[in-house]
C-alpha positions in Angstrom: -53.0 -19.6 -15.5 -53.0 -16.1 -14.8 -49.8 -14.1 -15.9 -49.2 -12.0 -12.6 -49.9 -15.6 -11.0 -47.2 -17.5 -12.8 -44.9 -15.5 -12.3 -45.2 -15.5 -8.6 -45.2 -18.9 -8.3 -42.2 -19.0 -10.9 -40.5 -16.6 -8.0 -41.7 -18.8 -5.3 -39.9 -21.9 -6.7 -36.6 -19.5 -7.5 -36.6 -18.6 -3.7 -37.3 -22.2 -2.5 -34.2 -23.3 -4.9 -31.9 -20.5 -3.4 -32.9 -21.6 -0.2 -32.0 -25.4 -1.0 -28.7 -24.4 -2.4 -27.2 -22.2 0.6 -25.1 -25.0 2.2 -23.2 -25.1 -1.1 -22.6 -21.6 -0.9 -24.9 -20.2 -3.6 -27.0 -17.2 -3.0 -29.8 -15.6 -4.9 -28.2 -12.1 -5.5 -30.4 -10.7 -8.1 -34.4 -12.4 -8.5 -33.4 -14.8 -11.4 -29.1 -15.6 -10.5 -28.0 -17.8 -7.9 -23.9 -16.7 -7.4 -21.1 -17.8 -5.4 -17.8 -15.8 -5.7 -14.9 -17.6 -6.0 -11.3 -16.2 -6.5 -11.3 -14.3 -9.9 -14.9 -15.4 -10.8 -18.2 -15.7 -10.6 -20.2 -19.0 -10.7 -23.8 -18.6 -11.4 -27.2 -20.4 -12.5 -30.0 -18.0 -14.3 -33.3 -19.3 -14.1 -35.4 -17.9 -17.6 -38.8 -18.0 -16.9 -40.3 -18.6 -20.7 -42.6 -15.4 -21.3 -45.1 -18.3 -23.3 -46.0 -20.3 -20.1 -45.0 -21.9 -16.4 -41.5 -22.9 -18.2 -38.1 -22.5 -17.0 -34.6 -23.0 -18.5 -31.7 -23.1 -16.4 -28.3 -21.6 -17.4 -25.0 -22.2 -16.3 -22.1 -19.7 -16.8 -18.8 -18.5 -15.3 -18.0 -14.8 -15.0 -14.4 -13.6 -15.1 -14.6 -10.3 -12.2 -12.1 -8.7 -14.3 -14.2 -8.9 -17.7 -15.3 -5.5 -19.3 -18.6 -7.4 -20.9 -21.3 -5.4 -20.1 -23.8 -8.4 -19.9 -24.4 -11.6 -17.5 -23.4 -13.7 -20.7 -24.7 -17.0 -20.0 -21.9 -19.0 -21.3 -22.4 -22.3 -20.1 -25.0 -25.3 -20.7 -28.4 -24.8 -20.6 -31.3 -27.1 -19.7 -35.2 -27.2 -20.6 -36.3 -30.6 -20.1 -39.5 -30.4 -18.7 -39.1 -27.7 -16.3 -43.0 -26.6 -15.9 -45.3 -26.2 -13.1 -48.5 -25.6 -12.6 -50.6 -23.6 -9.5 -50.6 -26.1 -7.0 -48.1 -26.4 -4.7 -47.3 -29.6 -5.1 -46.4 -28.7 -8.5 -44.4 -26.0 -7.0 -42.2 -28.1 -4.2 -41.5 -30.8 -7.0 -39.9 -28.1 -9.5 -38.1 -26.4 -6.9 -36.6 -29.8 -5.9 -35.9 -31.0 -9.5 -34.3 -27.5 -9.9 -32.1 -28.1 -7.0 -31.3 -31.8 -7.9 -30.4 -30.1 -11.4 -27.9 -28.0 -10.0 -26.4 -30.3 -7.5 -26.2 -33.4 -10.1 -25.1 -31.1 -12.9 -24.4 -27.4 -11.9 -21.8 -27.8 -9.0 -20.0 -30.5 -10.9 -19.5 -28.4 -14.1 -18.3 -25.3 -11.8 -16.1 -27.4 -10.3 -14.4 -28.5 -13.3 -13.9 -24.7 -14.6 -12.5 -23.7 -10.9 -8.6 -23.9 -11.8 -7.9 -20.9 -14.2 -5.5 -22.5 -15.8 -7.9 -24.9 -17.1 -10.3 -21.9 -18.2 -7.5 -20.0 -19.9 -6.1 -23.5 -21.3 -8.9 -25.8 -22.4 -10.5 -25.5 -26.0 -13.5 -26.1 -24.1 -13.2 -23.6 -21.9 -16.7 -21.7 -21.3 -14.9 -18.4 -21.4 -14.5 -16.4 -24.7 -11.0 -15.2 -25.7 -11.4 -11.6 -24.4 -12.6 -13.0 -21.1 -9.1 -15.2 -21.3 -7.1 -12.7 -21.2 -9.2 -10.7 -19.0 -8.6 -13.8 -16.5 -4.7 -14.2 -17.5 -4.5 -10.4 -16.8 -6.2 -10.6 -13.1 -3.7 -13.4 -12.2 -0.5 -11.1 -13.0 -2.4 -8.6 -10.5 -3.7 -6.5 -13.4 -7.4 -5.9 -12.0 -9.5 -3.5 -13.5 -11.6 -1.7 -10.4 -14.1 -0.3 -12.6 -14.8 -4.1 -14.6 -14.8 -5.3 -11.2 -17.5 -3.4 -9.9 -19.2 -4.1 -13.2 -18.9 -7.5 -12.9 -20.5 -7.1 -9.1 -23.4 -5.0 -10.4 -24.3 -7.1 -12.8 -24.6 -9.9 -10.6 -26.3 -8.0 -7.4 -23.1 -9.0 -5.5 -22.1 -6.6 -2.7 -18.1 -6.7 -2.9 -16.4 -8.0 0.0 
């Protein structure tokens, strides 16, 4: 397939899964994140389009607003299993349905653990790296950082409310 080709279609499918996931409150914010805001974070699916063919893998993560990383770090599970498609459209629908059945089965549920910050702050499994911690511990005393904030919402394509 023709590169300029695949990755249409590979958009195609990303905007057919934002679509799908819009009742749960997700909302494709930049061309590869789907991001719902919650109170001091940001919960978000990345869809990497493989550069060697019509592959995707599909990230999970959990941004703190007040963290001062300078990157989307995609700090959550990740999943490849057989995420191809192929020009038809057929192909197309059936991805962007698997994709959203991915992220209902498996994405909500594992943003909905992380939701309480103690738990993210607290929990040795916590996605969140010890900087973000006390980024997150910080923001709950009321010590936000305007200037992470906005980074946080630039990073993500998210308009600040």
């Amino acid at each position: 397939m023709e590169k300029s080709r695949e990755r249409s279609l590979a958009r195609k499918i990303v905007r057919r899964v934002a679509t799908n996931m819009k009742p749960f409150g997700y909302t494709l914010t930049k061309p590869t994140f789907l991001c719902r805001e919650y109170p001091q974070i940001i919960a978000f699916f990345h869809f990497h389009k493989f550069s060697f063919g019509p592959y995707f893998r599909v990230h999970f993560g959990i941004r703190v607003l007040n963290s001062s990383f300078v990157a989307q770090h995609l700090n959550g599970p990740h999943f490849e299993d057989a995420y191809e498609y192929s020009e038809n459209e057929e192909s197309v629908s059936r991805l962007a349905q698997k994709l959203t059945e991915l992220l209902i089965r498996e994405g909500i549920p594992w943003v909905e653990e992380w939701l309480r910050p103690e738990r993210l702050v607290a929990d040795s499994q916590s996605p969140l790296a010890q900087d973000e911690k006390s980024r997150l511990v910080s923001a709950l005393r009321g010590q936000l950082n305007p200037d992470h904030i906005s980074l946080s919402y630039r990073l993500f394509g998210i308009k600040p409310t």
